[in-house]
C-alpha positions in Angstrom: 67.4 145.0 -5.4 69.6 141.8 -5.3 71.4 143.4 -2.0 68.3 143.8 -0.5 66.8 140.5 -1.6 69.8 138.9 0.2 69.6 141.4 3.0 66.0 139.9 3.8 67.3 136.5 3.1 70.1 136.9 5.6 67.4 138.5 7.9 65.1 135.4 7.3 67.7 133.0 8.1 68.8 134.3 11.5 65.0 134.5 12.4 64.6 130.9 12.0 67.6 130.4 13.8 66.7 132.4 16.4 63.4 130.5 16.3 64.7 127.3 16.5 67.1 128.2 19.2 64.4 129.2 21.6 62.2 126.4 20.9 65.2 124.5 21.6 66.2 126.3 25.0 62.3 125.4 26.1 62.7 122.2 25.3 66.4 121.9 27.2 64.2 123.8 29.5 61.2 121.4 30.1 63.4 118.4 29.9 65.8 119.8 32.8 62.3 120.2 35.3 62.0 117.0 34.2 65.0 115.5 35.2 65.3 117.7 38.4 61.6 115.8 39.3 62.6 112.4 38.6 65.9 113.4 40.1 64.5 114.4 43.5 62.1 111.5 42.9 65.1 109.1 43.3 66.9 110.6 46.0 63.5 109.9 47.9 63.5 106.7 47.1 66.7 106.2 47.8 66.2 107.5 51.2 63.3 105.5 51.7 65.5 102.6 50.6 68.5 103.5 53.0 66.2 103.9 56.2 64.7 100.2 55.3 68.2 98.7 54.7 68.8 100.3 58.0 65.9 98.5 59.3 66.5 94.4 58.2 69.9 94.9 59.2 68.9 95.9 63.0 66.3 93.0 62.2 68.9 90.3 61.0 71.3 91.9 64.6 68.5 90.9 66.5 67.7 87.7 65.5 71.3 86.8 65.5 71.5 87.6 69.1 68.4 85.4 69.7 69.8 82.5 67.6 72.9 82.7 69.8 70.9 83.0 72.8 68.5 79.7 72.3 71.5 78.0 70.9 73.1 78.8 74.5 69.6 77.3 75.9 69.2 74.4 73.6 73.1 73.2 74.5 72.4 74.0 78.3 69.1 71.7 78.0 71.2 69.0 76.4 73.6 68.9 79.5 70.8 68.7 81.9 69.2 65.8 79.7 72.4 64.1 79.7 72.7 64.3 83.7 69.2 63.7 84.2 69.4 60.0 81.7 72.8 59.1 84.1 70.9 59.9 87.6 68.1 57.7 86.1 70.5 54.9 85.1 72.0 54.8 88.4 68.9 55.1 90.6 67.7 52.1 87.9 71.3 50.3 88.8 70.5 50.8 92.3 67.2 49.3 92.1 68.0 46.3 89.8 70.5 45.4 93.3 67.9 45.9 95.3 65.5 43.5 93.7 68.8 41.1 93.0 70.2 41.4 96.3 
């Protein structure tokens, strides 16, 4: 009767490991869908991410390029300004010798 009562015993034991082993596995199981979700989640937003960075830097390109460009036009405007104050001078010059003269 011992044999048997430590037959059962045995038997007992390696039900409840069996038990807890396939409660585990469903967990492992449940947690992996769960990571594979938030996983593909991510890559999504990481995507999403990528195609914006993408974006602003084609933005900040663009407005370099137009920096550059009105700086050309601001330095340009400055030249003529500069000739435009020296033709007024002169033709100021030449009147002041006419009124002198």
């Amino acid at each position: 009767m011992a044999a048997q009562h430590q037959e059962f015993d045995a038997l007992a034991s390696l039900d409840e490991r069996i038990h807890k082993a396939f409660v585990l596995v469903s967990e492992l199981r449940t947690e992996n869908a769960t990571l594979r979700e938030e996983a593909e989640n991510l890559r999504g937003e990481n995507k999403a991410l990528h195609t914006s960075n993408e974006a602003a830097l084609q933005e900040a390109a663009e407005a370099r390029a137009q920096t550059e460009k009105l700086a050309g036009e601001i330095e340009a405007l400055r030249a003529e300004k500069k000739q435009v104050r020296t033709r007024i001078e002169k033709l100021l010059g030449n009147i002041d010798q006419l009124h002198t003269g």
